[in-house]
C-alpha positions in Angstrom: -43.2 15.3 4.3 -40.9 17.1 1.3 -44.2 19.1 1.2 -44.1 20.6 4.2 -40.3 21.1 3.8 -41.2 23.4 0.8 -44.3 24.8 2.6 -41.5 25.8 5.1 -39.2 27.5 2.7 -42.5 29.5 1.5 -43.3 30.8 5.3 -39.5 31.1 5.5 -39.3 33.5 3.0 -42.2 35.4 4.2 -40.8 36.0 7.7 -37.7 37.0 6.6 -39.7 39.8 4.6 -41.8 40.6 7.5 -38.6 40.9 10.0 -37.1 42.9 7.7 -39.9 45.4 7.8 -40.5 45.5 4.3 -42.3 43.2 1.3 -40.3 40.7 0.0 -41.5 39.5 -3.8 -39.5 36.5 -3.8 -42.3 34.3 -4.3 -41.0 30.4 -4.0 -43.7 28.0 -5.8 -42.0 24.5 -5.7 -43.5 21.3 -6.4 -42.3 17.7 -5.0 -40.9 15.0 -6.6 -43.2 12.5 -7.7 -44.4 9.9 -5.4 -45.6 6.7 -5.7 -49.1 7.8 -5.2 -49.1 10.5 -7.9 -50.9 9.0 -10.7 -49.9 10.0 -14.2 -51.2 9.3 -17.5 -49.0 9.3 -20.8 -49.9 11.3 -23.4 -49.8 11.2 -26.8 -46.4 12.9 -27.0 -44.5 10.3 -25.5 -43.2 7.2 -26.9 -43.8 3.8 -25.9 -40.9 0.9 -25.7 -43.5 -1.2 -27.1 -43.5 0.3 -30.2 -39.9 0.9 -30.8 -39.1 -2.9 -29.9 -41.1 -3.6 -32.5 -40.1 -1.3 -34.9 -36.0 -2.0 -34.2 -37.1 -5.5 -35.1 -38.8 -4.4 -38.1 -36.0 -2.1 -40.0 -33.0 -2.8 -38.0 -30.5 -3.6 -40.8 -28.6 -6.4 -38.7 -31.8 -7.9 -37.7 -32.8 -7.9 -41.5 -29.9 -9.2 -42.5 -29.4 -12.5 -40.2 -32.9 -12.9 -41.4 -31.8 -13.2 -44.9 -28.2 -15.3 -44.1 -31.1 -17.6 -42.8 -32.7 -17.7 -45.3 -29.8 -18.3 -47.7 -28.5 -21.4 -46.0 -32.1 -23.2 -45.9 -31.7 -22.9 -49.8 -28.3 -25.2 -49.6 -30.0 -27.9 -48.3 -31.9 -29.1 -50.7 -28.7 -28.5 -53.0 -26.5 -30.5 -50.5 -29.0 -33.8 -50.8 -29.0 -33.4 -55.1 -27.1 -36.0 -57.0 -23.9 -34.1 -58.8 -25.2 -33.2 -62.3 -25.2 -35.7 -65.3 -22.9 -35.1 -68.3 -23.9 -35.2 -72.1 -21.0 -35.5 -74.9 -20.9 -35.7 -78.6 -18.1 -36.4 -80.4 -17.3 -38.1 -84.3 -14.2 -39.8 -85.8 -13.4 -39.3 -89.2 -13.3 -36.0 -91.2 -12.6 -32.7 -89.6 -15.9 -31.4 -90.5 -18.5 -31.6 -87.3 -20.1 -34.6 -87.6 -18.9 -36.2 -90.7 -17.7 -39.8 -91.0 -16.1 -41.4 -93.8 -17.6 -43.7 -96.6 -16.5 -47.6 -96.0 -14.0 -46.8 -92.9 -16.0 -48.7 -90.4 -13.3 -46.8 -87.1 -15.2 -43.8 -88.3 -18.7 -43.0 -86.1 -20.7 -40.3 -84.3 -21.5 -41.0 -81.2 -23.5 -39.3 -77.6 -22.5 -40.0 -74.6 -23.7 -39.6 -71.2 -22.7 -40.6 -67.6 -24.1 -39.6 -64.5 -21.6 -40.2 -61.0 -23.6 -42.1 -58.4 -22.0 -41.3 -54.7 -21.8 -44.1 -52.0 -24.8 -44.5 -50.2 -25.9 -42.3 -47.5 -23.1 -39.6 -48.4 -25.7 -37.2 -49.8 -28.0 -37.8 -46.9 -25.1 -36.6 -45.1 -24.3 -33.9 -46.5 -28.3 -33.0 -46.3 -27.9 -33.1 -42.3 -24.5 -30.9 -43.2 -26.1 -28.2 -44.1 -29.4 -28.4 -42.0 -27.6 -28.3 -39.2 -25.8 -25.1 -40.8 -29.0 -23.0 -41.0 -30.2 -24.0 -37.6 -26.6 -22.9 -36.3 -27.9 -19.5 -38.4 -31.3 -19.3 -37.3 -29.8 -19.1 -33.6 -27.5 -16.5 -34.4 -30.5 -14.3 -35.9 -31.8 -15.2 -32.7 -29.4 -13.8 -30.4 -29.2 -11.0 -32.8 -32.4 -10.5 -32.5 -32.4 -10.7 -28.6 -29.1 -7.8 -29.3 -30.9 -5.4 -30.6 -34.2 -5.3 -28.5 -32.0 -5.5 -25.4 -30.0 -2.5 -26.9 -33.5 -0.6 -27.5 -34.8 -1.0 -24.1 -30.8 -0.2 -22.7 -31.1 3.1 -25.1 -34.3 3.9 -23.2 -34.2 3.7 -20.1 -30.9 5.6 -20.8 -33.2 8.5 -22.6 -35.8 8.2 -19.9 -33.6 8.7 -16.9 -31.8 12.1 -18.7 -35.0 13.3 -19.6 -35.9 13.0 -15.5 -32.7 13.9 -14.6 -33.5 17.3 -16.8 -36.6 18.0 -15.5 -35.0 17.1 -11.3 -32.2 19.7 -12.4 -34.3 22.2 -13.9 -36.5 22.0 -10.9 -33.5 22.2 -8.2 -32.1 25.0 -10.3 -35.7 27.2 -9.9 -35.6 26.8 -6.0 -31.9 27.7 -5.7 -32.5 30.6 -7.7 -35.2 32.0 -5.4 -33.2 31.0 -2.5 -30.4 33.0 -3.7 -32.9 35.8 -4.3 -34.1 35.5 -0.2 -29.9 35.2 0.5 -29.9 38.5 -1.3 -32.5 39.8 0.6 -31.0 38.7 4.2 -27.7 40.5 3.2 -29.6 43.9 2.3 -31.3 44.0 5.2 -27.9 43.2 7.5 -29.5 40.1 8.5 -26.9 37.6 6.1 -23.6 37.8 4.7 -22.0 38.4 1.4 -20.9 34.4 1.2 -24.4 33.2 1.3 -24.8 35.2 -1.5 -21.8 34.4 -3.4 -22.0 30.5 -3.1 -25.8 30.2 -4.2 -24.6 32.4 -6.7 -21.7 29.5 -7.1 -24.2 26.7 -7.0 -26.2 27.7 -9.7 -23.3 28.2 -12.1 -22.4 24.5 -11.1 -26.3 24.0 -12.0 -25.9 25.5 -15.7 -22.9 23.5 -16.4 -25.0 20.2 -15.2 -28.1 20.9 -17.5 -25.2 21.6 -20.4 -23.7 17.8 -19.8 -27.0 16.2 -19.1 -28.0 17.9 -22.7 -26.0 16.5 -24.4 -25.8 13.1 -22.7 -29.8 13.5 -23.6 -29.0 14.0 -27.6 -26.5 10.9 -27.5 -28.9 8.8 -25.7 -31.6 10.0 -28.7 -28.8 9.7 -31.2 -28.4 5.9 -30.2 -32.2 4.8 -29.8 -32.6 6.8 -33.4 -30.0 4.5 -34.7 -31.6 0.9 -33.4 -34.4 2.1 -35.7 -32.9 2.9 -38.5 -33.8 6.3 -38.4 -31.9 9.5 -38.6 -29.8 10.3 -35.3 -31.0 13.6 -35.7 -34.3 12.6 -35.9 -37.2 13.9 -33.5 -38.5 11.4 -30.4 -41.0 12.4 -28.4 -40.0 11.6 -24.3 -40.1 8.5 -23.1 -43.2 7.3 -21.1 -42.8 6.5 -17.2 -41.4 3.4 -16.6 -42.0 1.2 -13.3 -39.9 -1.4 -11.5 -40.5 -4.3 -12.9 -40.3 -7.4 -10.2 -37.6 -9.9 -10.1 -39.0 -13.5 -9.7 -36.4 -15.6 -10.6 -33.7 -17.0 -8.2 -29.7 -17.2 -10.1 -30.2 -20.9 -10.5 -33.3 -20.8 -12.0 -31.6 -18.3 -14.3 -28.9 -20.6 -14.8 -31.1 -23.1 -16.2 -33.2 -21.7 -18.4 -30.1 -19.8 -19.9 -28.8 -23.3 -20.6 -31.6 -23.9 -22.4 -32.8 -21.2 -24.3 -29.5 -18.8 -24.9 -29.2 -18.8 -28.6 -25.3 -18.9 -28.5 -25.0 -22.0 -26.9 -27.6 -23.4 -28.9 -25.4 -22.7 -31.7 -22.4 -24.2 -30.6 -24.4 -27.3 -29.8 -25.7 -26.8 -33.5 -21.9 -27.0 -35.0 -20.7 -30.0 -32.5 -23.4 -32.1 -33.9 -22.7 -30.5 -37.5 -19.0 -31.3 -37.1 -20.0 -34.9 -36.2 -21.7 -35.4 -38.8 -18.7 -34.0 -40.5 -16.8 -36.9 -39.0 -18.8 -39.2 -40.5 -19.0 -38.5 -44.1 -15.2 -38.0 -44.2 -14.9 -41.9 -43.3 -17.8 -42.7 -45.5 -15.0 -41.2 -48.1 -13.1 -44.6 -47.7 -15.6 -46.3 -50.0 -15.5 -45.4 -53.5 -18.2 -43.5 -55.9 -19.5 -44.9 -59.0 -20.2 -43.3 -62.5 -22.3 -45.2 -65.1 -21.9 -43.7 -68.7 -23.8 -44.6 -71.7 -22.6 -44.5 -75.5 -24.3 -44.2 -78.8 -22.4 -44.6 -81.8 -23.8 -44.4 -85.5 -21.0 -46.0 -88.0 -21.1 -45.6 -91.7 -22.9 -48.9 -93.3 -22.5 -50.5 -90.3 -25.1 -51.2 -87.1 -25.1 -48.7 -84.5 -23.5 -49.4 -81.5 -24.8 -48.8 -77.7 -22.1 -49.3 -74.7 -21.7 -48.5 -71.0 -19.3 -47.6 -68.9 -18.7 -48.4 -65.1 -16.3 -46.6 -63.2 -15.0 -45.9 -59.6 -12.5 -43.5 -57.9 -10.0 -45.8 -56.1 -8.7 -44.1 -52.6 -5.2 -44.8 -53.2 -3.9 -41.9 -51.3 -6.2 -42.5 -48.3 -3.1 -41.6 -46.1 -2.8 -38.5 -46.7 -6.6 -37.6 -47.9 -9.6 -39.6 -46.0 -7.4 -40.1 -43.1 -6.5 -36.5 -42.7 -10.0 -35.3 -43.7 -11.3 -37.5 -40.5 -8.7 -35.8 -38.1 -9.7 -32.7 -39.5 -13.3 -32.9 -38.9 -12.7 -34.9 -35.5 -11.0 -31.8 -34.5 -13.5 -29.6 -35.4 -15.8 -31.2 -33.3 -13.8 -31.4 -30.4 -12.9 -27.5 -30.6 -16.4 -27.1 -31.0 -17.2 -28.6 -27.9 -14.6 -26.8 -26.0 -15.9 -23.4 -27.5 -19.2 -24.5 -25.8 -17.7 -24.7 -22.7 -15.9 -21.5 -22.9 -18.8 -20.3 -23.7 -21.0 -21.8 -20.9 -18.8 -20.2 -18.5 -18.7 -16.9 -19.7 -22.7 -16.8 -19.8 -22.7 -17.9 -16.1 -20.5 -15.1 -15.6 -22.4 -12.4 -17.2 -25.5 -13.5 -16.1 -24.4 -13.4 -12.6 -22.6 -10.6 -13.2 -26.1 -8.1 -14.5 -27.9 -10.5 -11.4 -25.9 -8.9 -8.9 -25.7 -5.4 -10.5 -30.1 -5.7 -10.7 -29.8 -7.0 -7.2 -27.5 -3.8 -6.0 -30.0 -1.7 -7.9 -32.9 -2.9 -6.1 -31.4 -2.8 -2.9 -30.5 1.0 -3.3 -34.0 1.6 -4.6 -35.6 0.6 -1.6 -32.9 2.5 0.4 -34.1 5.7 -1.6 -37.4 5.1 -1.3 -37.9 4.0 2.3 -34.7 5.7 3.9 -32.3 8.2 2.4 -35.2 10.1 0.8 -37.5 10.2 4.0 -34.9 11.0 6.1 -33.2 13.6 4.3 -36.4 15.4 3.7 -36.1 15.8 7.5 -33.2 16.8 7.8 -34.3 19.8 5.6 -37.5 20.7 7.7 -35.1 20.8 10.5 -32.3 22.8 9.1 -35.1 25.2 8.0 -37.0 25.4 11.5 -33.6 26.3 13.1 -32.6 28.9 10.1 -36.0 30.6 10.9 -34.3 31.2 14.2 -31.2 31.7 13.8 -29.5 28.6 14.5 -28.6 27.2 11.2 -26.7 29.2 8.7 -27.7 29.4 4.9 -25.3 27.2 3.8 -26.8 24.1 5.6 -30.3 25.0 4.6 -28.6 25.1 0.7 -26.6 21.6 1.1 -30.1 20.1 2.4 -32.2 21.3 0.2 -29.6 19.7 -3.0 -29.2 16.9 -0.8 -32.8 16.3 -1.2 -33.4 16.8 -5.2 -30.0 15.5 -6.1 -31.4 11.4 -4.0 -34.0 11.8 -6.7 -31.9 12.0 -9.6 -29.9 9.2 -7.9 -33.7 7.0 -7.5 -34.0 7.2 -11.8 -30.6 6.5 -12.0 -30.8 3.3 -10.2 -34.0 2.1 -11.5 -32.6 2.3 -15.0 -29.9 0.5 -13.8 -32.5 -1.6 -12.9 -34.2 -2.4 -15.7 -31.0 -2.4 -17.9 -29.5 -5.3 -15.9 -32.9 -7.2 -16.4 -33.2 -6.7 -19.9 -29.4 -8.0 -20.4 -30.4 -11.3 -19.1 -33.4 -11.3 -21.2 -31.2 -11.8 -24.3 -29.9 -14.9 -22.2 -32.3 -16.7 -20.5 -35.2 -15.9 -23.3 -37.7 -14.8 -20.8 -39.4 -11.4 -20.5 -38.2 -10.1 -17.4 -39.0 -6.4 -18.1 -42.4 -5.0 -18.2 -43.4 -2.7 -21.1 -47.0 -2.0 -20.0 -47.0 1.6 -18.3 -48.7 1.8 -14.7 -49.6 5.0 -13.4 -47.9 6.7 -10.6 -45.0 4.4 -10.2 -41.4 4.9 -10.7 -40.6 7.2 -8.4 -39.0 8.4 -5.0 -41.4 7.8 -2.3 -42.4 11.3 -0.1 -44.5 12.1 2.8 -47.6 14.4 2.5 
């Protein structure tokens, strides 16, 4: 159908050149917006979001560097389960110089000593599970970082893919107003149209210009910010963005609710410090019991026998009151504002999560209207408007708001599609499931026309 409208605005231009008795060289050569049966086949000039997921993830410094505080914290384990380190001492009685005794004083003697403390059983196990339970709470936060940042690529985009369509729609809408202000020109030289029709195409493609300057720039930020995910340069060069499609929605809210509960790496870490805090709980009342040291001494005495002794000794929790007992509240409430940050944070998630479900469902629902309805019938409005201005019965102006109506719904399709796909890749990062497509199909994405 949009076509035929343009078919129109070519016979319409001849007629008007015929009527006037003279050739007209306003040739109008305009091509419709893509439809869903257009197929199209990327290139090797446009970039993929496969690739740039993966190479965010690869040099993306925050991704890199809750890899590494991972990493870190599985080393304390094995530190957290050791026993604390032994001691070794020497020391002599007698003369001042190292290791001298005297002749015939038997109080004078050289000894070594060592002593190693020996904490209450199942403390260090404790403290193991401490800091296990530490680098799982890390390994989920490099999880949802992880989830951050691809959900950020693929926001950055569809962001860059929509200006770069926006662009071309523009560029395009700015071509065919230019050669309609050419055949309002015409019309007013041959008496036919008036000086206005002139002036406001004229007006109209100044508000055109200023458009293409805005979405421009918008463009370079857009670049700037996917540039920055991958560590590159924001100045640095990125091909345009392949066509993207609409990628189904097959998940109800509740279903979304539940696998969010499951999988969303924040609550997972809060889940990860209650149980940590617990544990918490328990080694400060294990701190009731006293540790033991066991030392050993060996002392060499001058013309005597050398001497061996051992020590036993253990810290008595005299000032439990205001020590064990207060470590125990401590950690007990730790745990319980663990729990209630879980909570908060539960509730939050639903929020957001219903929130970008909403947004994704608005989206779709305004796709379908552009596709099936607005689009349709404001291409007919345009072939009407242009069958009556061929007679008479429809000034220029109405031909002109038409005709914008029609290019400006496309820009308004891509704008809602990356809507689209930027509400579904926030709840990605929440429920763990891929719920955007990164596989390319030909001929989709776009407005749906008539032949």
């Amino acid at each position: 159908m949009i076509r035929k409208v343009f078919a129109l605005i070519t016979f319409g231009c001849l007629w008007l050149g015929l009527g006037a008795g003279q050739q007209v060289q306003v040739p109008v050569t305009v091509q419709a917006p893509a439809t869903g049966t257009t197929t199209q086949t990327a290139g090797p000039s446009t970039v993929g979001l496969e690739d740039l997921v993966r190479e965010a993830l690869q040099k993306n410094p925050a991704v890199q560097s809750a890899l590494h505080t991972v990493e870190a914290q599985r080393r304390r384990v094995p530190q957290a389960k050791a026993l604390p380190d032994p001691m070794v001492g020497i020391g002599w009685a007698g003369n001042i110089t190292p290791f001298s005794v005297q002749s015939g004083d038997p109080s004078s003697y050289r000894a070594v000593t060592a002593s190693q403390q020996l904490l209450y059983p199942g403390k260090l196990k404790l403290r193991g599970e401490i800091a296990s339970k530490e680098a799982d709470a890390a390994s989920s936060d490099y999880e949802a970082i992880r989830r951050r940042v691809v959900a950020d690529v693929k926001t950055a985009y569809y962001e860059y893919w929509f200006y770069d369509k926006a662009l071309q729609t523009t560029l395009k809408d700015k071509d065919l107003l230019t050669k309609l202000s050419q055949i309002a020109e015409v019309r007013y030289r041959v008496g036919k149209g008036i000086q206005q029709d002139v002036l406001r195409s004229q007006v109209e493609i100044s508000l055109l210009l200023q458009r293409l300057a805005v979405l421009q720039q918008q463009r370079a930020t857009a670049q700037a910010r996917l540039n920055t995910l991958l560590a590159r340069s924001p100045e640095a060069l990125l091909p345009p963005a392949e066509n993207i499609e609409r990628s189904p929605l097959n998940y109800s809210l509740d279903d979304l609710y539940k696998l969010a509960r499951l999988s969303d790496p924040g609550l997972q870490r809060e889940q990860q410090m209650i149980e940590r805090n617990q544990l918490a709980v328990n080694l400060a009342q294990k701190d009731y019991y006293p540790d033991l040291s066991v030392g050993y001494m060996y002392q060499q005495r001058p013309m005597l026998p050398d001497m061996h002794g051992m020590t036993f000794t253990v810290n008595i929790p005299v000032f439990y009151k205001s020590k064990q007992r207060e470590e125990v509240r401590q950690a007990t409430e730790e745990r319980l504002a663990a729990e209630r940050s879980r909570d908060n944070l539960q509730n939050e998630l639903n929020f957001e999560l219903k929130q970008q479900y909403l947004a994704a469902k608005a989206s779709d629902e305004l796709l379908r209207l552009f596709s099936q309805g607005v689009v349709p019938q404001s291409s007919l409005a345009l072939e009407s408007s242009m069958s009556a201005y061929q007679v008479g019965t429809v000034d220029f102006l109405s031909v002109l708001g038409n005709f914008s109506t029609v290019l400006n719904y496309e820009v308004d399709y891509y704008r809602e599609l990356a809507n689209y796909e930027t509400a579904l890749a926030r709840m990605e990062s929440m429920v763990g499931v891929d719920l955007t497509s990164t596989v390319v199909q030909p001929g989709s994405g776009h407005p749906a026309g008539g032949e």
